[in-house]
N, C-alpha and C positions, 0 to 999 in steps of 0.2 A: 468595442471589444466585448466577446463574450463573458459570461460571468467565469469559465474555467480558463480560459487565458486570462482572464485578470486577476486570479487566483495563484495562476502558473508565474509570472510575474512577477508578483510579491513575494511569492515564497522564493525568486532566485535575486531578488531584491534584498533579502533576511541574508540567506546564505553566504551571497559577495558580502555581507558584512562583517559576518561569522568567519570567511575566509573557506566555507565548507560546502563538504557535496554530499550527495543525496541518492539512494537507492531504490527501486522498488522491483519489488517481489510480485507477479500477477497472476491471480486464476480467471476468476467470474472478469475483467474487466480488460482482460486481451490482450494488455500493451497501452490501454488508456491512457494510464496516469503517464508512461515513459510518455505517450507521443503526445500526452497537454503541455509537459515541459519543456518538448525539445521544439516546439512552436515559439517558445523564447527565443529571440537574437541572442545570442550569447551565452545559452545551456550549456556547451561545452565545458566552461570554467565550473561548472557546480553541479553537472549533472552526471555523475559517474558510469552507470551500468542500469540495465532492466531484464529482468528476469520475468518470463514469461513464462510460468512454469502448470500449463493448466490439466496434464495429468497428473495424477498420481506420481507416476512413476522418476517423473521429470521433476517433482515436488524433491524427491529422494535424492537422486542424483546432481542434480543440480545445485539446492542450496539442504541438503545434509537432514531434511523429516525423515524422523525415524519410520520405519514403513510401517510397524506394531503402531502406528498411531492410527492412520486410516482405517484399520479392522477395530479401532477400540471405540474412540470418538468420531473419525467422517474426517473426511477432507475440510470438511465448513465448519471448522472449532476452534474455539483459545488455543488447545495446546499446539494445532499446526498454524495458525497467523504465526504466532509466537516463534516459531522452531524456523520459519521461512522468514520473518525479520532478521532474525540472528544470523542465521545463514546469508542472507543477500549481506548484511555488513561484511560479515566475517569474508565470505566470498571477493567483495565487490572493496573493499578496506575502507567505505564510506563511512564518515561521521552521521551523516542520519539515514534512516530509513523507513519506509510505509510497505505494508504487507495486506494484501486481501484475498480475503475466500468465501466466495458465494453462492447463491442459486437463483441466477440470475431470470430462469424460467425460459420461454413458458412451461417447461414439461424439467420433474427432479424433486420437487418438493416432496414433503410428505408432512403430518401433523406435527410432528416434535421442531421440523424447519420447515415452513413453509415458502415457497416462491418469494424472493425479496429479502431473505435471510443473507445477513451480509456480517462478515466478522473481518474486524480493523485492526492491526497491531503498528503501532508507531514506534520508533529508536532513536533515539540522540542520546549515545555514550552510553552511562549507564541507567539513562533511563528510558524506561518503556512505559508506553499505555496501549491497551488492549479497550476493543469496545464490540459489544452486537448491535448491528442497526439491523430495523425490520423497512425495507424502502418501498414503496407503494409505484405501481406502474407497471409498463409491461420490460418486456427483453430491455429496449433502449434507455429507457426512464430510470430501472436498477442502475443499470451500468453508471449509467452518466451521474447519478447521486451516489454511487458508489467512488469515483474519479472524485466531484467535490469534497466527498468527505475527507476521503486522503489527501488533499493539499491544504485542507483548512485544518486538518491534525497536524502535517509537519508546520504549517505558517505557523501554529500555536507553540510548537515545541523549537521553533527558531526565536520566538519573541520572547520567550522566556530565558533563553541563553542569553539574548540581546541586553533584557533586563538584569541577569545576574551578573553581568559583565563592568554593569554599572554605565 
């Protein structure tokens, strides 16, 4: 098994346990993350909705970024992973969710983001982690360590429930 199907896996391994399902919100990664999960036997029970939202405008419409965002900060920022987690929950009424936006290249970069600029928002209830990775490689190499990082964020944010739960 790949290392992203056995990523996909665990994290719907956590979930059945948790009793809960899972969102995700997508720019720079196409539908990755939805279609590493739903390669699981048995996604259905834990895998809610995927948002595939890689313009702009479908950012707005779809899960609720305010459009004042992309003329202030860029589509590749905290405060739109952020505003598109919330939104795919709120949308989607799942218990967790993963949100990404990038520049997955080869052509978009520029010096303040460069190619590989990748920005991560995670959701479980009321909490959230946001992060910037910088991924190294071309178009495919982003993408696809863009996809690992979001299922090794939610496994983190499932294991932790697991563990408060006692």
């Amino acid at each position: 098994m790949d290392p992203i199907t056995q990523l996909a896996s665990t994290l719907g391994e956590r979930l059945r346990r948790l009793n809960a399902q899972v969102t995700t919100a997508e720019s720079c990664t196409g539908g990755g993350i939805a279609e590493a999960i739903t390669r699981i036997a048995g996604s259905s029970t834990w895998f809610e909705a995927g948002y595939v939202t890689y313009s702009n405008a479908q950012k707005s419409k779809q899960l609720g970024v305010a459009d004042a965002l992309f003329a202030t900060v860029g589509a590749v920022s905290r405060e739109v992973v952020e505003a598109m987690v919330r939104g795919a929950r709120a949308e989607s009424g799942a218990r967790f969710a993963v949100a990404v936006s990038g520049i997955a290249g080869p052509d978009g970069g520029s010096p303040q983001k460069p190619v590989g600029t990748v920005w991560l928002a995670w959701s479980a209830g009321e909490r959230e982690l946001v992060e910037c990775r910088h991924f190294p490689g071309d178009r495919d190499e982003v993408r696809r360590q863009t996809v690992k990082a979001a299922l090794e964020g939610l496994i983190q944010l499932a294991a932790e429930e697991i563990a408060n739960r006692g």
